[in-house]
N, C-alpha and C positions, 0 to 999 in steps of 0.2 A: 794488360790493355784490352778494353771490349773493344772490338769491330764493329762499329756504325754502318753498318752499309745501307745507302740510302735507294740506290739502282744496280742492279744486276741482269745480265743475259750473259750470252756462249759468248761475247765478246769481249765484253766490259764490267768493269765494277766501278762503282763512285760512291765514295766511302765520308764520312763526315770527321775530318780530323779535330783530335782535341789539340787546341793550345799548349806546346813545352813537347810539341813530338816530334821529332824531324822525320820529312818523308822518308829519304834515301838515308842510308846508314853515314853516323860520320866520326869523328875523331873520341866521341864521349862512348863512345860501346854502349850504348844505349840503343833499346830495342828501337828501330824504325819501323813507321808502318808501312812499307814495301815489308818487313821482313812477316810484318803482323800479316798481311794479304796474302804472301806467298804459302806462309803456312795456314791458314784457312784454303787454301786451295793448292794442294799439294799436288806435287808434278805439272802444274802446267806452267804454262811461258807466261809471267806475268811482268809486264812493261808497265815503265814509269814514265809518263810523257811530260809531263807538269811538277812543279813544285809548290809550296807553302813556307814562308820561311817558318823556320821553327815554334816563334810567339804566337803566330798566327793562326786559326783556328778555322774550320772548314770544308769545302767540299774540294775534295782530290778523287781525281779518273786513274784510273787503272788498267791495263789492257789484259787479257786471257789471250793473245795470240800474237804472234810476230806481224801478221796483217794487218790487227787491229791498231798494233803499237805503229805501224808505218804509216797508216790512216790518221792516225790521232798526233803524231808527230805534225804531221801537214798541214791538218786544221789549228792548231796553236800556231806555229811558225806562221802562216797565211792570216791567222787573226779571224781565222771564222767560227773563232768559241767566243761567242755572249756570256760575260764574265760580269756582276754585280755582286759588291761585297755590301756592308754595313760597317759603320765605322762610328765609333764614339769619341768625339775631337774636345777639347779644350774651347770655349768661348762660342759667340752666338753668330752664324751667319744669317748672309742673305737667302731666300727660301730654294732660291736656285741658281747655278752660275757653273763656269767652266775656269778652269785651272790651266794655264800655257806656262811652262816653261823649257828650259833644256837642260839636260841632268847628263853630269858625267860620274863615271866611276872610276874612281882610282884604284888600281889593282893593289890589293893586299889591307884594302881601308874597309873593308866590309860599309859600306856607307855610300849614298848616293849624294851628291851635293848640286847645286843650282849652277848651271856654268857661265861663262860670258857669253856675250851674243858672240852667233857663229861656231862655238863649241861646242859639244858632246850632242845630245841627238833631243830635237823634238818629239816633248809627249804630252799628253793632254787628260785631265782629267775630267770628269761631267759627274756634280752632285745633286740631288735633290734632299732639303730636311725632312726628315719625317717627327722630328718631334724635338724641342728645346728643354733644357731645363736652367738655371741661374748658371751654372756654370760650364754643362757639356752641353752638346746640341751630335743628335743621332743623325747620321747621314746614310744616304744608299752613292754608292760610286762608281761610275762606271769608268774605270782607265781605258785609255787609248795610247799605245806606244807601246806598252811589255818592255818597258825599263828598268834594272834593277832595281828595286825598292821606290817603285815608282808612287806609290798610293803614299806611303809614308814618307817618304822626301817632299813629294808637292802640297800635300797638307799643312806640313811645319814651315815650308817653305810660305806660305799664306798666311801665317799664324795663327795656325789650328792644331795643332801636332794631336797623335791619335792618345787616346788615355795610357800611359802607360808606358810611351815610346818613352823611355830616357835615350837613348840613341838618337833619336831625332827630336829633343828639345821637351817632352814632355816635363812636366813641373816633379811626379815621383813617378816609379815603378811600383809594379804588383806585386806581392809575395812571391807569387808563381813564375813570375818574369814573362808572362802572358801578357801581348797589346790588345786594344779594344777594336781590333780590324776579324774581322769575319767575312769569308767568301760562302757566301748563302744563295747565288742559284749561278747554274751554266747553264745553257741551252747550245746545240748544235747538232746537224745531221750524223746520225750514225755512220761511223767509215763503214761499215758493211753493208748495211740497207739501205741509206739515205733518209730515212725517218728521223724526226723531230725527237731529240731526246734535250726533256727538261726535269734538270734536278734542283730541288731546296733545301738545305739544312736552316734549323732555328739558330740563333747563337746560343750563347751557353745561356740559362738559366741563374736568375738569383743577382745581385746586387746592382750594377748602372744598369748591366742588360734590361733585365726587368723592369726598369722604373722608365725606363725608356723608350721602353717598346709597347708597355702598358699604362702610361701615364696615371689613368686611373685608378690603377689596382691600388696605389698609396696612397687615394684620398679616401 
């Protein structure tokens, strides 16, 4: 596995994850990229504040110090990381609109589901399209609430499900068992400095991505 890394300082690293890698290590003994960063940068304390789920492809933060990771814990937890993904959904929206519902999680379901009023926790999603085609339509996302599988439960939940998602209603899976969700910029104050740190990864390159992002290129 190459290391992406997109931003780096004595603090932090923010790394662009491929799709099919789980951040933190888990039951498949497969390398994680915590394990990949730790060994790119040996001996030091490298914290894991954030996750990706594994399909998902992306920008993940990284800490070089016990400080950094206690600063960077804060700002997620507090909601003061400006998170926009890109998403390739199933069918054609409106050009802009907001997403309400309440998602609960049932322990052990790996799965986020729509609850009844009064149940599990309000969250919110806010999309803009940036570009249609007959059958997908490319969004930018910006969730509100950091609910489990929040981006992909409210999508499907609207009848949009992301390309790919068979968990969440999509029509087929990818070879790769990669979804079309991509987290492509963070913004937030440095816990050390308080300076403006903005990062972007591309999505991956080559089939919907491409034709979706460059409409042009295929005519």
């Amino acid at each position: 596995m190459e290391l992406d890394v997109v931003y780096a300082d004595a603090q932090l690293v923010v790394v662009n994850k491929p799709p099919g890698v789980a951040v933190q290590p888990d039951r498949s003994g497969d390398e994680s990229l915590l394990q990949r960063v730790q060994a790119a940068f040996p001996g030091e304390h490298i914290g894991s504040p954030h996750r990706l789920d594994r399909p998902v492809g992306g920008l993940v933060v990284f800490t070089r110090s016990a400080a950094a990771l206690r600063g960077m814990d804060t700002l997620f937890r507090e909601r003061q990381v400006e998170k926009v993904y890109l998403a390739v959904v199933e069918g054609r929206l409106e050009q802009e609109g907001t997403l309400e519902h309440r998602l609960v999680h049932a322990g052990g379901t790996r799965k986020a589901t729509v609850a009844a009023a009064g149940e599990g926790h309000a969250v919110r999603v806010r999309y803009r399209v940036r570009t249609q085609g007959d059958r997908y339509s490319l969004l930018e996302v910006r969730p509100e609430g950091g609910a489990f599988h929040q981006i992909r439960a409210q999508l499907a939940a609207a009848g949009h499900p992301i390309k790919g998602d068979v968990k969440y209603c999509a029509r087929r899976g990818e070879k790769d068992r990669s979804i079309a969700l991509h987290a492509w910029r963070l913004r937030f104050a440095h816990p050390a400095t308080g300076a403006e740190v903005l990062a972007e990864a591309a999505p991956p390159g080559g089939g919907i991505w491409a034709k979706l992002m460059d409409p042009s290129a295929g005519k």
